[in-house]
Backbone as JSON Lines, residues from 0, in Angstrom:
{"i":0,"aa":"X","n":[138.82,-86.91,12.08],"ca":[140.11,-86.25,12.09],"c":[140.71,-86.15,10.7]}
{"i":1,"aa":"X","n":[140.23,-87.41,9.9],"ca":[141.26,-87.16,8.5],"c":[140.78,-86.07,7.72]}
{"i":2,"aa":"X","n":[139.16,-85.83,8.01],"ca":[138.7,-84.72,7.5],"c":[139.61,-82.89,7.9]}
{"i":3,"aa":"X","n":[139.51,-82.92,8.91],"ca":[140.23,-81.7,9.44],"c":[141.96,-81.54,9.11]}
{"i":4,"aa":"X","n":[142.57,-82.73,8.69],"ca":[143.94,-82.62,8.27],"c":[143.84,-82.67,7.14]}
{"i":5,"aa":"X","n":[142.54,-82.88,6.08],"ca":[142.39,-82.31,4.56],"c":[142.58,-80.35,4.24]}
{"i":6,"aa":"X","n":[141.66,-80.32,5.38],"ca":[141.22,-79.26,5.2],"c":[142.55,-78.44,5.6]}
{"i":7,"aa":"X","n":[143.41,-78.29,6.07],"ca":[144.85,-77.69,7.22],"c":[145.37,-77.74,5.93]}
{"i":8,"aa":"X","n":[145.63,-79.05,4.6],"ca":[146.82,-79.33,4.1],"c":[146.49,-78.6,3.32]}
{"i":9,"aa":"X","n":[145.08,-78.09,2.7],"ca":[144.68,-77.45,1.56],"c":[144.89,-76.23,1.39]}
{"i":10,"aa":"X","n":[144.72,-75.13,3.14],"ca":[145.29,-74.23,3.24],"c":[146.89,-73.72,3.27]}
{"i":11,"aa":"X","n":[147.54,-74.53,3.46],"ca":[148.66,-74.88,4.18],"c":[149.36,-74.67,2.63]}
{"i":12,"aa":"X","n":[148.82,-75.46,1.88],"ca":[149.22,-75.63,0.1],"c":[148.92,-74.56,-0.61]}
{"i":13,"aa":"X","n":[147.72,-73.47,-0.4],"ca":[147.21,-72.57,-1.41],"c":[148.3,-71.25,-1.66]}
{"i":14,"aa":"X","n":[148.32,-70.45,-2.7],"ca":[149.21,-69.51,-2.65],"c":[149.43,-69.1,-1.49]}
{"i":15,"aa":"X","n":[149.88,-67.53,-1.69],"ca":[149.51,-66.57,-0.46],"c":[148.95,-65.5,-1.42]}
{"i":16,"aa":"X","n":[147.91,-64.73,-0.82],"ca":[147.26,-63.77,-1.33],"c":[147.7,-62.41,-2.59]}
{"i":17,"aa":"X","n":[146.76,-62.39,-3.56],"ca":[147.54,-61.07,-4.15],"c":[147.82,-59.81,-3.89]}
{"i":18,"aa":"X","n":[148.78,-59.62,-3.66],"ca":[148.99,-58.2,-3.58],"c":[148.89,-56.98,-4.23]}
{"i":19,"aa":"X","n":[148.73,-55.71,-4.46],"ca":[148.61,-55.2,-5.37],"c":[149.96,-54.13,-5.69]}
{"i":20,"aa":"X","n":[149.9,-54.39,-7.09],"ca":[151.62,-54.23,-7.46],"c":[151.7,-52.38,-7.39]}
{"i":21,"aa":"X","n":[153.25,-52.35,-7.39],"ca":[153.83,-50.89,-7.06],"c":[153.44,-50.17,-8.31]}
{"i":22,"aa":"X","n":[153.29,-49.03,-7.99],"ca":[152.96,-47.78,-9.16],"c":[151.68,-47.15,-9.21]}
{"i":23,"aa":"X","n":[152.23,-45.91,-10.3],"ca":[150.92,-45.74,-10.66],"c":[150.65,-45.94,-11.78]}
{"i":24,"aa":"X","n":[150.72,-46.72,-12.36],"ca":[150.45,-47.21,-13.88],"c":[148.67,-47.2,-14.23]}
{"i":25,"aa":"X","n":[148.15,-47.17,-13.21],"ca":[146.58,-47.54,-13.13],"c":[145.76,-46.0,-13.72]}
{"i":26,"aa":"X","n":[146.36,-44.77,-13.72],"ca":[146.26,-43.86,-14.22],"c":[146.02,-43.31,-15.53]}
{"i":27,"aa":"X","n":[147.87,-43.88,-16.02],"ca":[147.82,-43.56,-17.65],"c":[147.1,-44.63,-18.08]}
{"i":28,"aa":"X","n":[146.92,-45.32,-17.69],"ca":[146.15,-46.83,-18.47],"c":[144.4,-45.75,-18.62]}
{"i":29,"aa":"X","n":[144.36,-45.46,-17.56],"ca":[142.39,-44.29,-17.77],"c":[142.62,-43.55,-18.57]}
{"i":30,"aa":"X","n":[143.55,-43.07,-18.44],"ca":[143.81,-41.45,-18.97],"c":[143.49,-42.0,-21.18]}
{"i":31,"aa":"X","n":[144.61,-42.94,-21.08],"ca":[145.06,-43.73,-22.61],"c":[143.13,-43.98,-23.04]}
{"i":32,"aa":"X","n":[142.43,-44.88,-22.23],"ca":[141.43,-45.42,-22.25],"c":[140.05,-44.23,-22.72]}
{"i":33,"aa":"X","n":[139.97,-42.95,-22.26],"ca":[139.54,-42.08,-22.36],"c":[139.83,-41.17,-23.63]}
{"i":34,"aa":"X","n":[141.32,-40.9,-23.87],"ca":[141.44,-40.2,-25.4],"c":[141.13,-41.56,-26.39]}
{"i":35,"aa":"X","n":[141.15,-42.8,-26.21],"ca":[140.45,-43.31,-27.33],"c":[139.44,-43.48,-27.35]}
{"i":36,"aa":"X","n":[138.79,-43.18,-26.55],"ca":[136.75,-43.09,-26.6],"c":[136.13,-41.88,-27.16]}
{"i":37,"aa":"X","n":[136.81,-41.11,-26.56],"ca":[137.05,-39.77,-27.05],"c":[137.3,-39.18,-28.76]}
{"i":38,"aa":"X","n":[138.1,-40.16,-29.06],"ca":[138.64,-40.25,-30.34],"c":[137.63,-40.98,-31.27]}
{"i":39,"aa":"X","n":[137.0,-41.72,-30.84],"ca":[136.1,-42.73,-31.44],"c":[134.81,-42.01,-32.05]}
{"i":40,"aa":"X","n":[134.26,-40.93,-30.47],"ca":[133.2,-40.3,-30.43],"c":[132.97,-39.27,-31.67]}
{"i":41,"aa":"X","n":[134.34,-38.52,-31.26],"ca":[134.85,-37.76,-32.29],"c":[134.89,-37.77,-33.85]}
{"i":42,"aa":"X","n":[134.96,-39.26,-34.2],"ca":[135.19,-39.32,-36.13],"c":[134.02,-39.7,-36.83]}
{"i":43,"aa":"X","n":[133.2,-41.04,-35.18],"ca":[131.96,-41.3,-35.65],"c":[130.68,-40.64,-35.53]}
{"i":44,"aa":"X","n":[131.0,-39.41,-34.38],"ca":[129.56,-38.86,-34.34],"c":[129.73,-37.57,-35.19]}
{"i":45,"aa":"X","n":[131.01,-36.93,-33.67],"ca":[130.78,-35.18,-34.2],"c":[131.27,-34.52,-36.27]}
{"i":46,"aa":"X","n":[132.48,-35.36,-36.27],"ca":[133.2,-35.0,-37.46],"c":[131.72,-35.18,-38.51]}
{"i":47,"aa":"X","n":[131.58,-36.23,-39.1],"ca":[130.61,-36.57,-40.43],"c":[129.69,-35.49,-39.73]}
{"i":48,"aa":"X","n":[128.82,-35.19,-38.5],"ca":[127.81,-34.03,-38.29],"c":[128.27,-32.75,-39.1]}
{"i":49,"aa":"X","n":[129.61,-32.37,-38.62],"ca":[130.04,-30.98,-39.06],"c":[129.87,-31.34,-40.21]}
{"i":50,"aa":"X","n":[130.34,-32.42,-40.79],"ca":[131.0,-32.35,-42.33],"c":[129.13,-32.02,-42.85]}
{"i":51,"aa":"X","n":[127.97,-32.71,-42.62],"ca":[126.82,-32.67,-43.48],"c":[125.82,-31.31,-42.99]}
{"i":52,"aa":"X","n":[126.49,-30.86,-41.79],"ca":[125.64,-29.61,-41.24],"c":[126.87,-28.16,-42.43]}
{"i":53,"aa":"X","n":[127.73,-27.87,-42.81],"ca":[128.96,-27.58,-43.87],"c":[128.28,-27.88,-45.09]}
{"i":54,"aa":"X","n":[127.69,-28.62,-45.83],"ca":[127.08,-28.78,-46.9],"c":[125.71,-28.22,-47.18]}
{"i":55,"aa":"X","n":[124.93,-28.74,-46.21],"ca":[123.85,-28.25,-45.58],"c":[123.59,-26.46,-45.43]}
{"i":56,"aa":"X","n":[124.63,-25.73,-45.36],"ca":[124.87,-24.43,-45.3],"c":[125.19,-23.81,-46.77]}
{"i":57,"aa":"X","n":[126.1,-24.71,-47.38],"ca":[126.32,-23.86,-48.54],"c":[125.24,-24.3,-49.41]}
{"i":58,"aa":"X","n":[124.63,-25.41,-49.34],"ca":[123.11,-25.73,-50.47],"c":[122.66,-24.48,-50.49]}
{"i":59,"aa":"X","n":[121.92,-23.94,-49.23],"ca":[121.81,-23.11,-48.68],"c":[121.63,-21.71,-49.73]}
{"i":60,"aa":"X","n":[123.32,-21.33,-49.12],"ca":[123.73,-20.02,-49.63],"c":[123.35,-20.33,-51.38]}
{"i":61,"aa":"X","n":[123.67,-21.16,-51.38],"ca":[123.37,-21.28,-53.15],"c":[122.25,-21.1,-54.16]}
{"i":62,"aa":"X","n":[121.09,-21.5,-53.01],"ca":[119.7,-21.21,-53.41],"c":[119.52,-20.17,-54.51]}
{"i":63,"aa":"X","n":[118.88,-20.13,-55.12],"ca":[117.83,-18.98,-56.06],"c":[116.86,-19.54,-56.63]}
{"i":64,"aa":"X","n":[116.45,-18.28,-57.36],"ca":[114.94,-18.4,-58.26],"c":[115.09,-19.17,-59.32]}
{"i":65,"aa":"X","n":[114.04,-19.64,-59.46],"ca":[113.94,-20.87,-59.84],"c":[114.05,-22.52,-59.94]}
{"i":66,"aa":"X","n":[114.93,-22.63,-58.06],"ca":[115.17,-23.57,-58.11],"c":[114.18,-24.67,-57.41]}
{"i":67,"aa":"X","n":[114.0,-26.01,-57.4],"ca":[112.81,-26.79,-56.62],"c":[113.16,-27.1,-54.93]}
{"i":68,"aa":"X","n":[112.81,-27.01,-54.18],"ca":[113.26,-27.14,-52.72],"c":[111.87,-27.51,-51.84]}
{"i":69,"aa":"X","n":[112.09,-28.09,-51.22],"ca":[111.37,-29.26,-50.14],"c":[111.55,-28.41,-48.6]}
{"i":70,"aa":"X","n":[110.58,-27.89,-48.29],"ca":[111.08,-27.61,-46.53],"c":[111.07,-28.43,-45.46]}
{"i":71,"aa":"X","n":[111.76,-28.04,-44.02],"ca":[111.85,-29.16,-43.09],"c":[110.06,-29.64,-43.15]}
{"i":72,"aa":"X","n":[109.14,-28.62,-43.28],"ca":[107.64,-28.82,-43.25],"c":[107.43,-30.13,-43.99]}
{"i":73,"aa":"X","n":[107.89,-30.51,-45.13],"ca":[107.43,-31.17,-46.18],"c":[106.8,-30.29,-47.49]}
{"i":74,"aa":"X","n":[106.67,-29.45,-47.17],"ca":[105.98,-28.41,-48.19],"c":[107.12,-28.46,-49.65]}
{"i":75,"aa":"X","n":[106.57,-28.56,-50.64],"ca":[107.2,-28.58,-51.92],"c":[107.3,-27.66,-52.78]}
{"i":76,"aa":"X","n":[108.26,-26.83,-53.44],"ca":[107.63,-25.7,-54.38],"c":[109.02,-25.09,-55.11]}
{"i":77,"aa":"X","n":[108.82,-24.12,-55.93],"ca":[109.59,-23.63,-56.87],"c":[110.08,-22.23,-56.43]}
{"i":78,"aa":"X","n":[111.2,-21.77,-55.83],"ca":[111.87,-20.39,-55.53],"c":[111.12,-19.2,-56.54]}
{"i":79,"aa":"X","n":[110.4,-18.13,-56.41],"ca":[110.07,-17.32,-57.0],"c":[110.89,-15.97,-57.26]}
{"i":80,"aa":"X","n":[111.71,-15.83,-55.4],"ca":[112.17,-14.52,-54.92],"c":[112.87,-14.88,-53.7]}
{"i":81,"aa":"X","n":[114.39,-14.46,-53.69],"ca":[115.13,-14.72,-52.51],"c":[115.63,-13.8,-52.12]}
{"i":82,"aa":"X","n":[115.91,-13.42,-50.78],"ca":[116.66,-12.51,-50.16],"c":[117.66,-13.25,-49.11]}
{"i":83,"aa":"X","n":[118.73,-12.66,-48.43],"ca":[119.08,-13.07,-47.9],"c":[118.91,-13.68,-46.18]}
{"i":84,"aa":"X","n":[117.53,-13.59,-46.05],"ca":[116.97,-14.34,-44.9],"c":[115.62,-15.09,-45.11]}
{"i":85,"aa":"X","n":[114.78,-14.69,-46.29],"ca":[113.79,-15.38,-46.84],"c":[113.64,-15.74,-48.26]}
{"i":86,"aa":"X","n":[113.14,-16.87,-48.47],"ca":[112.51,-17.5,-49.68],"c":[110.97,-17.05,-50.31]}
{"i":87,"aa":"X","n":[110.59,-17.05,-51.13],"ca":[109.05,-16.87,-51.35],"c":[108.97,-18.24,-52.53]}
{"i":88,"aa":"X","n":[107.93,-19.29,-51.78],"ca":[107.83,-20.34,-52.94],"c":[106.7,-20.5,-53.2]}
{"i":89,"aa":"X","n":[106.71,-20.94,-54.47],"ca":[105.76,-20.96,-55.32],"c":[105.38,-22.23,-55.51]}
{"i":90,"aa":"X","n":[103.85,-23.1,-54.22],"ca":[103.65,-24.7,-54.06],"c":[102.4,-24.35,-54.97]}
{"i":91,"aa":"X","n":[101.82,-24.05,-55.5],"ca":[100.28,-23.71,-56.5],"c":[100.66,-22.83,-57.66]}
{"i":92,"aa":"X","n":[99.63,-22.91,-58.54],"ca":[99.03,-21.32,-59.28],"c":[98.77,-20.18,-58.77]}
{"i":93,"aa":"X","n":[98.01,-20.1,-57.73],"ca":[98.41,-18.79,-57.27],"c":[98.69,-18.98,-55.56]}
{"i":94,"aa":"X","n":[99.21,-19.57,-55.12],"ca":[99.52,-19.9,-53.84],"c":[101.44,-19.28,-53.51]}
{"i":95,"aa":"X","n":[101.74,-18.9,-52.38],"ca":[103.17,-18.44,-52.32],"c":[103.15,-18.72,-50.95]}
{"i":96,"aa":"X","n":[104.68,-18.52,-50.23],"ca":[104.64,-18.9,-48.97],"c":[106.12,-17.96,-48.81]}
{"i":97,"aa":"X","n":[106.0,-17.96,-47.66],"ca":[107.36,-17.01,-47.3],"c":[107.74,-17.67,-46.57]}
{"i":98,"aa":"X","n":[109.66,-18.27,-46.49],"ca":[109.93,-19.37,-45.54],"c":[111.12,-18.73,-45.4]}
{"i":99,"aa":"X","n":[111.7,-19.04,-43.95],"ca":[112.85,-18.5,-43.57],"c":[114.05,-19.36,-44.18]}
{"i":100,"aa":"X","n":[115.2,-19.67,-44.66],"ca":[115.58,-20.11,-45.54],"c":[116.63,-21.19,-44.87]}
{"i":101,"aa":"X","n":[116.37,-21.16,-43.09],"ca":[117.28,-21.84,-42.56],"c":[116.66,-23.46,-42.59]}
{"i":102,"aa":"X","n":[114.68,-23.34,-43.0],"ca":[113.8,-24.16,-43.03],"c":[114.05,-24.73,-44.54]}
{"i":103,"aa":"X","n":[115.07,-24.97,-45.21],"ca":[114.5,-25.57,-46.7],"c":[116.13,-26.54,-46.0]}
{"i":104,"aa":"X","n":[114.79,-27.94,-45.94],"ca":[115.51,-29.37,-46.33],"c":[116.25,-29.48,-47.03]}
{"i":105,"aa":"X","n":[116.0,-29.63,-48.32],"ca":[116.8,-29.95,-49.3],"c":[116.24,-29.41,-50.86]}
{"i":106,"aa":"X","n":[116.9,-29.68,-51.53],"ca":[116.9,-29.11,-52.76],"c":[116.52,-30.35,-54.06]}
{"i":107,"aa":"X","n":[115.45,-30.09,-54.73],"ca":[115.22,-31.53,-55.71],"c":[116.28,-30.95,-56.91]}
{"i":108,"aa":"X","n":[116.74,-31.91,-57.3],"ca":[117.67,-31.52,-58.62],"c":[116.73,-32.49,-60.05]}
{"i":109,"aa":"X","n":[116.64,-31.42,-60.7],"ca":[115.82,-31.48,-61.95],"c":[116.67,-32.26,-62.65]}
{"i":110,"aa":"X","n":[115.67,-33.1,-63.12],"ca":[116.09,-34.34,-64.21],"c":[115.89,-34.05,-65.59]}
């Protein structure tokens, strides 16, 4: 018996259950939670992308003859002749290549 009047007093003693409180506060709290993820995504992924795909474009436009440039290929060589949708480079003595100009990596800058 003393067991079963432990057990009565323990219930008898415990809170009473939680309820769940008035409002809708549970909303703007997502809503808040979402423009800062959002915001996060935003400075660390997309922004610096635009900003180096923006650079990446005017290297680009800047190109001419004579300058050294690397394609996405890996291929290496010296601008001979540019137009405004192709390159012609010059990787040999008598070797040339015609590359579309959206394909040149990057640009080596002469030392």
């Amino acid at each position: 018996m003393s067991l079963f009047s432990n057990i009565t007093t323990t219930f008898a003693a415990s809170p009473p259950p939680m309820t769940p409180r008035e409002g809708g506060g549970g909303m703007s709290v997502f809503l808040i939670q979402m423009l800062a993820i959002f915001a996060i995504f935003y400075f660390l992924l997309i922004r610096p992308q635009q900003k180096q795909r923006k650079q990446h474009q005017e290297m680009l436009t800047k190109l001419g003859k004579g300058d050294n440039v690397v394609t996405s290929g890996g291929i290496i060589g010296v601008i001979v002749h540019a137009t405004e949708q192709a390159l012609t480079i010059r990787t040999a003595e008598n070797t040339r290549i015609v590359v579309d100009r959206g394909h040149i990596g990057r640009k080596i800058e002469s030392e």
